[in-house]
C-alpha positions in Angstrom: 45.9 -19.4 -58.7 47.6 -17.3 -61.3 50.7 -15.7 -60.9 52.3 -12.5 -59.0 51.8 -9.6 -61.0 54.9 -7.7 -61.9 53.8 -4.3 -61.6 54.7 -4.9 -57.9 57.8 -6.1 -56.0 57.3 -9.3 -54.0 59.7 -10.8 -51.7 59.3 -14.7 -50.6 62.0 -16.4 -48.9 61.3 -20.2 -48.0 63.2 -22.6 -46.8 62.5 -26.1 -46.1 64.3 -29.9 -45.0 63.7 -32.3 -48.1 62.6 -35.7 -46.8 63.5 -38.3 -48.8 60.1 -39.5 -48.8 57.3 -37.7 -51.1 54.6 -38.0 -48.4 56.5 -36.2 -45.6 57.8 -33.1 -47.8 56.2 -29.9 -46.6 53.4 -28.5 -48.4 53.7 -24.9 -49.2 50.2 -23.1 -49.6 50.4 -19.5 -50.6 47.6 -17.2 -50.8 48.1 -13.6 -51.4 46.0 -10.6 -51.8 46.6 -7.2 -54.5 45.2 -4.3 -52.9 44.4 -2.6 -56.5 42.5 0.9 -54.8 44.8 3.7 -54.3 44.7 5.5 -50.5 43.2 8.5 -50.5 44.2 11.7 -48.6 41.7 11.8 -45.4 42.7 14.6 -44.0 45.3 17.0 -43.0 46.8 19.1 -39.9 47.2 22.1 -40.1 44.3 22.4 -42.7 44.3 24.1 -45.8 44.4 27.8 -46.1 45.1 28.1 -41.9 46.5 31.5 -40.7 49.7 31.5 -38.3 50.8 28.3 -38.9 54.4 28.1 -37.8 57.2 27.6 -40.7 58.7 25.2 -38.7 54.9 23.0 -37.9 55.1 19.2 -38.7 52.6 18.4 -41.1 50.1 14.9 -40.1 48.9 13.4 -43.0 46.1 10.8 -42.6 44.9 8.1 -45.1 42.1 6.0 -45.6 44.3 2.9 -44.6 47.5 2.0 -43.7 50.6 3.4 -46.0 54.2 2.1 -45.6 57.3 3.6 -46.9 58.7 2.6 -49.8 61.3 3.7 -52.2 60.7 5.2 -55.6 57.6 7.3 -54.7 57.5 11.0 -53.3 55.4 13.7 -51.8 55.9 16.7 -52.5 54.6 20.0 -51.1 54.3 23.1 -52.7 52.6 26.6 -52.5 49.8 26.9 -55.0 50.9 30.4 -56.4 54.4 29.8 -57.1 
């Protein structure tokens, strides 16, 4: 296994008893799993370009998989002409 990338942040917190024989230490096995494909936008409510939408309508985004909320990265919205 190689190691954690550092394009991403990782937290690990372990904590374990020391036994002061080797053969009943703990053995730690970590296997982990970079998700390297981008979500994509699935779909959108209200859609694109729909009449009478209310200034005050929440906007539903859907993605292709789960998303969680991280810091550092934002969406913005903006009208197309100006």
């Amino acid at each position: 296994m190689g190691d954690i990338p550092t394009t991403t942040d990782h937290w690990l917190c372990v904590r374990s008893k020391e036994s002061t024989t080797t053969g009943e230490r703990p053995l730690l096995r970590l296997t982990y799993y970079v998700d390297a494909t981008r979500p994509s936008l699935s779909s959108i409510n209200p859609v694109n370009n729909e009449i009478g939408v209310a200034v005050n309508a929440k906007l539903f985004m859907y993605f292709s998989e789960n998303i969680f909320a991280t810091t550092g990265y934002n969406i913005s919205i903006r009208k197309l002409v100006d």
